[in-house]
C-alpha positions in Angstrom: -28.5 -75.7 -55.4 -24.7 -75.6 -53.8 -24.5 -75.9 -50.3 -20.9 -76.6 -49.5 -17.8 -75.6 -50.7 -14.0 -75.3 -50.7 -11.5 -78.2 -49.9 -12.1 -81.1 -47.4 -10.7 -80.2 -43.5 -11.7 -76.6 -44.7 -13.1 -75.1 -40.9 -17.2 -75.8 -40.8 -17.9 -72.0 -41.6 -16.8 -72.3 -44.8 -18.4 -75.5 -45.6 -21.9 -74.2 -44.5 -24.7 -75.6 -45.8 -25.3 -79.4 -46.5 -28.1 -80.1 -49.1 -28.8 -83.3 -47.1 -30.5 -81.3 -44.3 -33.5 -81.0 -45.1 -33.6 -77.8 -45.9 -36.5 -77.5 -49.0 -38.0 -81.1 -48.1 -41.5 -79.5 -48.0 -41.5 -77.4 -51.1 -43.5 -79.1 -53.8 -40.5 -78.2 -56.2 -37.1 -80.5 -57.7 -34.0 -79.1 -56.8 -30.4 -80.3 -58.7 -27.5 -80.6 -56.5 -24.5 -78.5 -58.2 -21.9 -79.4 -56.3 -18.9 -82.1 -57.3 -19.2 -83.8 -54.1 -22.5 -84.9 -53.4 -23.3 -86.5 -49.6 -25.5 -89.7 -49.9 -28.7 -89.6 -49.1 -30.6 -86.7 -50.3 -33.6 -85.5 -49.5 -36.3 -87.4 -52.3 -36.5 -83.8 -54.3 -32.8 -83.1 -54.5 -31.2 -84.4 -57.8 -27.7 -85.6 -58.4 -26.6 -84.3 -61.7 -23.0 -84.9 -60.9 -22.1 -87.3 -63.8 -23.5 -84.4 -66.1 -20.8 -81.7 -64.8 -18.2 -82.8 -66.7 -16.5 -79.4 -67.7 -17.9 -75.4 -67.3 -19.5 -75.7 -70.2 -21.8 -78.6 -69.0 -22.3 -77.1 -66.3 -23.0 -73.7 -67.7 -25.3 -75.6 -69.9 -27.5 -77.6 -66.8 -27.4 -74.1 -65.0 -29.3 -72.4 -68.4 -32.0 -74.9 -67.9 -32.8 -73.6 -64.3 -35.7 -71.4 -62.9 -33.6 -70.4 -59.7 -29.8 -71.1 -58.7 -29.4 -71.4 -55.2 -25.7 -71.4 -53.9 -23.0 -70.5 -51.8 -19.8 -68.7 -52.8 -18.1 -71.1 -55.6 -17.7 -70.6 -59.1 -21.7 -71.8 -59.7 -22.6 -67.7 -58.5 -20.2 -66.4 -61.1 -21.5 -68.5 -64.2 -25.0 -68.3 -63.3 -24.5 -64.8 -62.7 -22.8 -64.1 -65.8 -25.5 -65.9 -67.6 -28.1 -63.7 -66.1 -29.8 -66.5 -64.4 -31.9 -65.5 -61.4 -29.2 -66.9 -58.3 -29.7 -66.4 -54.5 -26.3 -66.5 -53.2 -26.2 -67.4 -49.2 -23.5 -65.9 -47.7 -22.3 -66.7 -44.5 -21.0 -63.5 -41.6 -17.7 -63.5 -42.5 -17.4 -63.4 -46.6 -15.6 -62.2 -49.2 -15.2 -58.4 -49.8 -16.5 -58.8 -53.2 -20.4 -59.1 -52.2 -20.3 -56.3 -51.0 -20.8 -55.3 -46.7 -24.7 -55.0 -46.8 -27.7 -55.5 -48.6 -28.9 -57.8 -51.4 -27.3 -56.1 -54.1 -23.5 -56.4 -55.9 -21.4 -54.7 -58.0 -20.9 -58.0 -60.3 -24.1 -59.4 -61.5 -27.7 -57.9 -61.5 -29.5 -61.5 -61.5 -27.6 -62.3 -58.0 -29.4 -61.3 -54.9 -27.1 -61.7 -51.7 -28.8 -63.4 -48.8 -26.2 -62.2 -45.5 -26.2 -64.9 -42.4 -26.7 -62.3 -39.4 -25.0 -64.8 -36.7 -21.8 -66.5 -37.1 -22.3 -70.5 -37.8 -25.6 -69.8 -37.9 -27.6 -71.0 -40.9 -30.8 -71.1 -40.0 -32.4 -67.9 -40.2 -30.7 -67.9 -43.7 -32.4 -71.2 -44.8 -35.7 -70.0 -43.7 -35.7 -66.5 -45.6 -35.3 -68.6 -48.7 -37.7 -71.8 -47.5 -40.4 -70.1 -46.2 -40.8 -66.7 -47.3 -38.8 -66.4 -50.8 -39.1 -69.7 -52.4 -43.2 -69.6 -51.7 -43.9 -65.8 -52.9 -41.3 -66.2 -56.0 -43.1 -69.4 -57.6 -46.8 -68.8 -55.3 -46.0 -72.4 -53.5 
């Protein structure tokens, strides 16, 4: 799971979702952070694997050992993508042109479904869709 990206003093929109927010915290299920900066304190089912992202290629490697990549736009969607791991890219309402302007499907990769924030700023109703209605009916939680 990514949940930020981009450089520090980037404007909050693009640094959208913190993995230390709970999000997830009631889904019997281990996530891995794959992100380079990590925040402290992570929920108890949230994973560091930091230390083991040394180059693309470990990274490439943790990501092949994944059910489910959950991220935002960085360059996790594009490996797991071009690996053909199942991702769930959450977008937020202003993105790149690349994904697309509508729906869950791209141009780029057939294993990445696009998951559109409806309201500016707004992640909520995002983090929901996947909590509470995709994450349960994808593994039967």
């Amino acid at each position: 799971m990514v949940g930020a990206t981009g450089a520090p003093g980037r404007p909050a929109p693009f640094n959208p979702v913190s993995v230390d927010d709970g999000a997830g915290e009631e889904i019997d299920a281990c996530f891995f952070a794959l992100q380079t900066q990590v925040p402290h304190g992570l929920p108890p089912n949230v994973i560091d694997v930091t230390e083991e992202m040394i180059s693309l290629a470990d990274t490439a490697a943790l990501i092949e050992q994944m059910d489910l990549v959950i991220t935002v736009d960085t360059s996790i969607v594009h490996i797991a993508g071009a690996l053909g791991k199942k991702t769930w890219l959450l977008l937020p309402k202003r993105y790149e042109w690349r994904w697309g302007l509508e729906g869950e499907s791209n141009d780029w990769y057939d294993s990445v479904t696009v998951i559109r924030q409806t309201e500016h700023a707004n992640w909520q109703s995002v983090l929901s869709d996947v909590f509470e209605r995709r994450l349960p009916e994808l593994f039967n939680l």
